[in-house]
C-alpha positions as CSV (number, residue, x, y, z in Angstrom):
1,X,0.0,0.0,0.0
2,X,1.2,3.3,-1.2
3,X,2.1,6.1,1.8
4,X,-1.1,8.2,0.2
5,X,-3.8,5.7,0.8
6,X,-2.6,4.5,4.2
7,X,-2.5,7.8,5.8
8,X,-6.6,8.4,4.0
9,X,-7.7,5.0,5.8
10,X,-6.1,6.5,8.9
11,X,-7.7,9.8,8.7
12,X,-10.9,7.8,7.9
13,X,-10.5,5.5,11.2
14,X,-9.5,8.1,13.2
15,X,-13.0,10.3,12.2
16,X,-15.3,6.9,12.1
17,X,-14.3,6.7,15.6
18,X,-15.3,9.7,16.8
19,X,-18.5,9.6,15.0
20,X,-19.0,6.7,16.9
21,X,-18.1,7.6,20.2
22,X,-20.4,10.7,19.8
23,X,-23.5,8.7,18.6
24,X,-22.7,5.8,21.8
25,X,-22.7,8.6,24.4
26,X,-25.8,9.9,22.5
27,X,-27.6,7.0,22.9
28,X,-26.5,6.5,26.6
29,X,-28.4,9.7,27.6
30,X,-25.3,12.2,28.1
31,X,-25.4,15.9,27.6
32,X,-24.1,18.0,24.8
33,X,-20.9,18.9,26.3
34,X,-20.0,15.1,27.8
35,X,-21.0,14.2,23.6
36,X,-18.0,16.5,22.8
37,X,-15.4,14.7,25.2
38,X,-16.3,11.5,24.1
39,X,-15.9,12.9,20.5
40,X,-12.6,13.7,21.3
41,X,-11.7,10.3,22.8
42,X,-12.8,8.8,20.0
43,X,-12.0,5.3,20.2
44,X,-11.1,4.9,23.3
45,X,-14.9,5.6,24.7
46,X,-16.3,2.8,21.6
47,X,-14.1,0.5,24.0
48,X,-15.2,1.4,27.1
49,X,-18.8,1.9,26.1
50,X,-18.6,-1.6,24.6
51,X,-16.6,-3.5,27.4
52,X,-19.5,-2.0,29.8
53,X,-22.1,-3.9,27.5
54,X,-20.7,-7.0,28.5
């Protein structure tokens, strides 16, 4: 894989993840501003939303 199109999926993982975070904390009831942190964790909330499910 070329230098170009692994930094794009990387880009694309790293804003995919903060999507998700945002929409997880959405969906567990948090405010606007809590929505924003987990935004910025990104990833690291999907884990700990997802370990908690279990």
């Amino acid at each position: 894989m070329t230098k170009s199109k692994s930094k794009t999926v990387a880009t694309s993982g790293i804003s995919i993840g903060c999507l998700l975070a945002m929409i997880l904390s959405y969906i567990a009831g948090h405010g606007i501003t809590i929505i924003i942190f987990h935004g910025f964790l990104g990833w690291i909330y999907v884990i700990f939303f997802t370990v908690g499910l279990l």
